[in-house]
N, C-alpha and C positions, 0 to 999 in steps of 0.2 A: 468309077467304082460304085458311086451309089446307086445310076440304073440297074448293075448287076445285083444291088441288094435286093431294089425295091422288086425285079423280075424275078429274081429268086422263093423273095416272099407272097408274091402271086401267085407264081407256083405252088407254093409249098400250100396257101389258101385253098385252092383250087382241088388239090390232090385232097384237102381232110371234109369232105362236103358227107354230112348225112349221107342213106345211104334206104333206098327204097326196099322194102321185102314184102314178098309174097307169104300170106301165113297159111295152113291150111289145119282147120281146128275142128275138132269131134265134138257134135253137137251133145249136150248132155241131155241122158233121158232117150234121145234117138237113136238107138245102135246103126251103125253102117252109113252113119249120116256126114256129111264134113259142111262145112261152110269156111268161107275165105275172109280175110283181111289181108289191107295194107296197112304196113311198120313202119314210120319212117323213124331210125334211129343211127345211134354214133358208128364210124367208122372204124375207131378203134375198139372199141367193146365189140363188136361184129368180128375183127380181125384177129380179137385176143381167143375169141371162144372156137373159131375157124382151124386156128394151127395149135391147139391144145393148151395155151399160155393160159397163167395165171391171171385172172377178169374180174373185176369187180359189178358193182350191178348194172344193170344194160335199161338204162332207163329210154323210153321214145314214147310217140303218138300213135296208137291204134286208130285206124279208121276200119268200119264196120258199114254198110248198106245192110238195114232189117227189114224185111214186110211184114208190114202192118196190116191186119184186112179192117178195115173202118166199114159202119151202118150205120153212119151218122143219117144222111138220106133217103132212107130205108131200101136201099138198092145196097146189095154188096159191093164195095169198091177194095181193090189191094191199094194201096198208100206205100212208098217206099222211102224209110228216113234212114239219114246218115248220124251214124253216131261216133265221135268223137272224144276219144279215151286218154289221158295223160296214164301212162303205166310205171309205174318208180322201178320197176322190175321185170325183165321178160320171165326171168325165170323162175319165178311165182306165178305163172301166166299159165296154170296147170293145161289146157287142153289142145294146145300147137301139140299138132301130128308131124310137121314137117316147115319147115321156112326157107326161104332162096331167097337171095339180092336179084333184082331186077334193075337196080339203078342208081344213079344219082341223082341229088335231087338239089335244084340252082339255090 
Protein backbone atom coordinates (compact mmCIF):
# COMPACT_ATOMS: atom_id res chain seq x y z
CA UNK A 1 0.00 0.00 0.00
CA UNK A 2 2.54 2.59 0.64
CA UNK A 3 4.42 2.08 -2.86
CA UNK A 4 1.04 2.83 -4.22
CA UNK A 5 1.17 6.05 -2.26
CA UNK A 6 4.53 7.15 -2.61
CA UNK A 7 3.92 6.29 -6.79
CA UNK A 8 0.86 8.00 -6.71
CA UNK A 9 2.39 11.09 -5.15
CA UNK A 10 5.18 11.11 -7.83
CA UNK A 11 2.88 11.18 -10.17
CA UNK A 12 0.85 13.59 -9.01
CA UNK A 13 4.64 15.86 -8.51
CA UNK A 14 5.34 15.37 -11.85
CA UNK A 15 2.06 16.20 -13.49
CA UNK A 16 2.13 20.03 -11.36
CA UNK A 17 5.63 21.14 -12.83
CA UNK A 18 5.84 24.96 -13.99
CA UNK A 19 5.18 25.28 -17.18
CA UNK A 20 7.44 27.11 -20.14
CA UNK A 21 5.55 29.95 -22.42
CA UNK A 22 6.34 31.71 -25.40
CA UNK A 23 5.39 35.47 -25.01
CA UNK A 24 5.17 37.65 -28.01
CA UNK A 25 5.08 41.53 -26.79
CA UNK A 26 4.60 45.04 -28.80
CA UNK A 27 7.49 46.88 -28.61
CA UNK A 28 6.40 50.30 -27.11
CA UNK A 29 7.08 53.49 -29.19
CA UNK A 30 7.77 50.87 -32.30
CA UNK A 31 4.40 50.33 -34.05
CA UNK A 32 4.41 46.85 -35.91
CA UNK A 33 7.23 45.79 -33.87
CA UNK A 34 7.04 42.58 -31.44
CA UNK A 35 9.87 41.03 -29.53
CA UNK A 36 9.59 37.62 -27.54
CA UNK A 37 10.01 36.28 -24.08
CA UNK A 38 10.06 33.23 -22.15
CA UNK A 39 7.55 32.65 -18.95
CA UNK A 40 8.17 30.13 -16.93
CA UNK A 41 5.19 30.06 -14.51
CA UNK A 42 2.31 27.90 -12.47
CA UNK A 43 0.43 25.24 -13.90
CA UNK A 44 -2.60 25.83 -12.47
CA UNK A 45 -2.99 29.66 -12.82
CA UNK A 46 -2.08 28.83 -16.86
CA UNK A 47 -4.94 26.18 -16.54
CA UNK A 48 -7.41 28.29 -14.59
CA UNK A 49 -7.22 31.24 -17.26
CA UNK A 50 -7.11 28.62 -20.34
CA UNK A 51 -10.85 27.01 -19.58
CA UNK A 52 -12.21 30.36 -18.44
CA UNK A 53 -12.17 29.49 -14.34
CA UNK A 54 -11.95 31.83 -11.83
CA UNK A 55 -7.70 32.83 -11.31
CA UNK A 56 -6.03 34.66 -9.07
CA UNK A 57 -2.67 36.28 -9.93
CA UNK A 58 -0.39 34.40 -12.21
CA UNK A 59 2.82 35.22 -10.84
CA UNK A 60 6.37 33.61 -12.88
CA UNK A 61 9.87 34.56 -14.32
CA UNK A 62 10.21 36.61 -17.42
CA UNK A 63 13.28 35.97 -19.29
CA UNK A 64 14.05 38.62 -21.98
CA UNK A 65 17.42 38.58 -24.46
CA UNK A 66 18.19 42.68 -25.21
CA UNK A 67 20.66 44.19 -27.64
CA UNK A 68 22.69 46.40 -26.39
CA UNK A 69 24.99 48.25 -29.02
CA UNK A 70 28.17 49.20 -26.82
CA UNK A 71 31.44 51.89 -28.04
CA UNK A 72 33.15 51.24 -25.36
CA UNK A 73 36.33 50.48 -27.84
CA UNK A 74 35.40 52.85 -30.14
CA UNK A 75 34.40 50.34 -32.81
CA UNK A 76 30.67 49.61 -32.77
CA UNK A 77 29.90 46.22 -31.13
CA UNK A 78 25.95 44.73 -30.42
CA UNK A 79 26.37 43.06 -26.76
CA UNK A 80 23.48 40.80 -25.98
CA UNK A 81 22.25 40.57 -22.27
CA UNK A 82 19.72 38.49 -20.53
CA UNK A 83 17.41 39.97 -18.29
CA UNK A 84 15.73 38.42 -15.68
CA UNK A 85 12.32 39.62 -14.28
CA UNK A 86 10.29 38.17 -11.23
CA UNK A 87 6.55 39.52 -12.35
CA UNK A 88 3.85 39.27 -9.32
CA UNK A 89 1.37 39.44 -12.21
CA UNK A 90 1.14 38.50 -15.76
CA UNK A 91 -1.82 40.28 -16.18
CA UNK A 92 -0.48 43.76 -15.28
CA UNK A 93 2.11 42.68 -17.96
CA UNK A 94 0.26 45.25 -20.37
CA UNK A 95 2.14 44.53 -23.73
CA UNK A 96 1.76 40.35 -24.47
CA UNK A 97 0.12 40.31 -27.80
CA UNK A 98 -0.22 36.52 -27.57
CA UNK A 99 1.39 33.57 -25.16
CA UNK A 100 1.60 29.62 -25.92
CA UNK A 101 2.95 26.81 -23.53
CA UNK A 102 5.70 25.30 -25.08
CA UNK A 103 6.67 23.10 -22.18
CA UNK A 104 7.59 21.76 -18.99
CA UNK A 105 10.07 22.70 -17.23
CA UNK A 106 12.19 19.70 -14.85
Amino acid sequence: MMKFIQSALSRLKRRNKPRLLLARYEQPGRPNTTHYALIVASKSEIEARMTGKEAGQMPGTKFEIKRCPSTTTGAFRELWQVEVVEVPDFELDTGIHSCAVIGKVQ
